[in-house]
N, C-alpha and C positions, 0 to 999 in steps of 0.2 A: 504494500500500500504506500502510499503517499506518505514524506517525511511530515514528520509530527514534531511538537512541540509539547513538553509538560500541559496537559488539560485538557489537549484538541490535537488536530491536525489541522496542517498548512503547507496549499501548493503553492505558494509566494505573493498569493495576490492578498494585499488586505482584508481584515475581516472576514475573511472568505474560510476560517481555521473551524474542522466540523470535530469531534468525537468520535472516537470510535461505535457506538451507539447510533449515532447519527449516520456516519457511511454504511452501517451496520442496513440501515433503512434502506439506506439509496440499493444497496446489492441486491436487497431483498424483493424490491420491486422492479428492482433489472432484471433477476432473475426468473421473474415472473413475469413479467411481461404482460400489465395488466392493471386496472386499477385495484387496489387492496384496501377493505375495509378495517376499521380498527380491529373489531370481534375478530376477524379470518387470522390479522397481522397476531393476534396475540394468542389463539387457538394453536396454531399450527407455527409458529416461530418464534413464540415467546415474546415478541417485541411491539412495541406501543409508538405510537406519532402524535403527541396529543401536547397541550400549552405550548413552554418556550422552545422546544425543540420543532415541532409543525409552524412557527412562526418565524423560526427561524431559516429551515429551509425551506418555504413559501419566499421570503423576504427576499433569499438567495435568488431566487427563480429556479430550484432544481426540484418540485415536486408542486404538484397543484391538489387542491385538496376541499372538497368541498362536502356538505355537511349532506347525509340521506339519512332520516329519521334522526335516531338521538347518537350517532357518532359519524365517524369522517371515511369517506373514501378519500385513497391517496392515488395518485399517477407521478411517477417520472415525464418532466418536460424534457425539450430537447438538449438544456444544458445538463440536467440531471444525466440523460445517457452519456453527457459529455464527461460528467464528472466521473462516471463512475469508467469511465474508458483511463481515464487517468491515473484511477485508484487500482485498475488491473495493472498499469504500464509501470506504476513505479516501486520500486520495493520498499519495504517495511524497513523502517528506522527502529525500530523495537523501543520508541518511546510513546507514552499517553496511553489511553483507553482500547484494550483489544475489539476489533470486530465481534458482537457479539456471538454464538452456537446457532443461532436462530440463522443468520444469514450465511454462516459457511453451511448451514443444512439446505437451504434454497436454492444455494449456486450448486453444488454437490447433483443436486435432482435435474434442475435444470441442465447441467452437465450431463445427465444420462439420459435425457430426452433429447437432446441434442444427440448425441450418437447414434440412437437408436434411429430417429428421424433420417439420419446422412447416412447411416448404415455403415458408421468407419467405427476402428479399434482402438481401443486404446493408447496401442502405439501410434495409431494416426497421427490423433494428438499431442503426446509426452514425447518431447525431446530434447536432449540436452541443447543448454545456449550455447547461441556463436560466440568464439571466440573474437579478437579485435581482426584479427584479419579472415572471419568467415562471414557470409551473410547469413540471417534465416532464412530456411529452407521448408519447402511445402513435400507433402508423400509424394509418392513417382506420379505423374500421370497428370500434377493439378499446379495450380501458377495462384498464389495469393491473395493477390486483389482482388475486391469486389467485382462480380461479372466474372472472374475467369472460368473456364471450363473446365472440366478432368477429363480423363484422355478419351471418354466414352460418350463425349458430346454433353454431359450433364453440366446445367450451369450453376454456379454458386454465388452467393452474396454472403459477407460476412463469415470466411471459410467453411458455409453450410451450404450442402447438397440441396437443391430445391427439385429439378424437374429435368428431365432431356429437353433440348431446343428443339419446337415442333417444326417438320421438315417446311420450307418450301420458302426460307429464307431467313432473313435476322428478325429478329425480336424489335416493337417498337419500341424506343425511348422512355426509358419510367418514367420520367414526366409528362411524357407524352398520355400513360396509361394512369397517370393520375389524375389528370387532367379532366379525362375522359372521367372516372369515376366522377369525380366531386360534381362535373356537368349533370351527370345522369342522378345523383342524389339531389343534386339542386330542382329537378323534375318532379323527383317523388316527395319529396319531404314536405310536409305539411307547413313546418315552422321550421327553422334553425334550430340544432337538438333534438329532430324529431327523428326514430327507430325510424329506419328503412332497411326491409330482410334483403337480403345480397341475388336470391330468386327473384327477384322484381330488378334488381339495378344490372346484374349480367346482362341480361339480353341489351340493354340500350346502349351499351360501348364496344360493337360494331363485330363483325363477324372479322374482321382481321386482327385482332387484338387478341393474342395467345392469350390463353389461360393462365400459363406461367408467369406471365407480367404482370398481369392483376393481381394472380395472388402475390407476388412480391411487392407490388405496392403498396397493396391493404394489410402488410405487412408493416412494411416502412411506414405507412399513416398513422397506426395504430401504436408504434413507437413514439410517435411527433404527440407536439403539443393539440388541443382540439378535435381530436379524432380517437375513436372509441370502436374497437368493432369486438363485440362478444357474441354469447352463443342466449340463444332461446330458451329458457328457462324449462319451461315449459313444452318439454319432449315428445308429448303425449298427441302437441298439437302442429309439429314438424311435420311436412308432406315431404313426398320424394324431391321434389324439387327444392327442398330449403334444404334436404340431407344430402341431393345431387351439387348443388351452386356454395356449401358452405367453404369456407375455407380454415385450414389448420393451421393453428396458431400456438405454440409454448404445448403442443400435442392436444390439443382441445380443438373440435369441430365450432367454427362461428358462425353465426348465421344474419349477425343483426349490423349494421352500420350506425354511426349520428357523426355526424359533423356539427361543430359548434361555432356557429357566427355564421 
């Protein structure tokens, strides 16, 4: 993690000095990929977001949070994933507040859903660091950056396995197919924040927009600030087509969209 200071941590910028507790949060809904209510955060990982710590990172802009009945859903903003990309990249000063168990148990899961999804081994992933005169290096077959392909035509974002590139040429522009989404929600949605199921918004973003771009966008959306996509609570009342058009997410079928503003 990030060098720390006695009481907190600090990656140089002012005021910007979080807790161990506090990164503890941020990982926890990195790793989940999703908004988290209080009751869920403190059932299943022991940990709480509530007075001067939720005001604090609110204040930050690295989690948005807002009140459903008598406690708080939480969301990672886009500097929140930022931060927490930080707290992956730099090592641990072994000073201040440990990460709490809660959040090395949520990266851990999420870690195995992640494999499982990409279909790679553990050595995929674990491998010794470069030295100063090596670079890092990806498994045989696949190139690092975002977008790169593995040797079998499948493309990846975020060194995760997503879909083979459907024949008959390149993929359009993620922005290009986000674009298109947020158009086509702008059509259904009643009000701004209003549930539109993903079976109602496919068909409107065009018969040449791969499926595999979509779902990496509503992906990427759903990471960003404003944008919400979960699944239907209510299973009972899912038709083939919302269990056909859903998309997976953190290994969860979604079926619902809101864009806010």
């Amino acid at each position: 993690m990030s060098g720390e200071r006695p009481g907190g941590r600090d990656d140089g910028r002012p005021g910007d000095r979080l807790t161990g507790g506090q990164v503890g949060i941020l990982l926890t809904l990195m790793a989940e990929a999703r908004p988290l209510p209080n009751p869920e955060l403190a059932a299943r990982f022991r940990q709480s977001l509530d007075g001067a710590d939720r005001r604090l990172l609110n204040s930050l802009g690295l989690v948005t949070s807002r009140r459903v009945g008598r406690s708080y859903v939480h969301e990672l903003t886009a500097a929140g994933w930022s931060r927490c990309r930080q707290e992956l990249r730099a090592p641990s000063s072994g000073r201040g507040a440990a990460v709490p168990p809660g959040a090395v148990q949520a990266l851990l899961a999420a870690l195995g859903r992640h494999l499982d999804l990409a279909g790679l081994d553990l050595r995929d992933l674990f491998r010794p660091p470069p030295t100063d005169t090596q670079q890092p290096h990806a498994p045989s077959g696949a190139r690092t950056a975002d977008g790169a392909r593995t040797a079998d035509g499948a493309r990846t974002v975020d060194g995760a396995r997503i879909d083979a590139v459907p024949p008959g040429g390149d993929e359009p522009p993620q922005d290009e197919a986000e674009r298109r989404i947020r158009s086509a929600y702008g059509t259904l949605a009643r009000w701004p924040g209003d549930w539109v199921r993903l079976a109602a918004l496919r068909p409107l973003l065009g018969p040449d927009l791969p499926r595999v771009a979509v779902d990496t966008a509503l992906r990427r959306m759903n990471r960003g600030p404003g944008v919400t996509v979960a699944p239907d609570e209510d299973q009972k009342a899912l038709t083939g087509a919302d269990r056909r058009e859903a998309v997976e997410i953190g290994g969860q079928a979604k079926h619902l969209i809101m864009v806010e503003g």
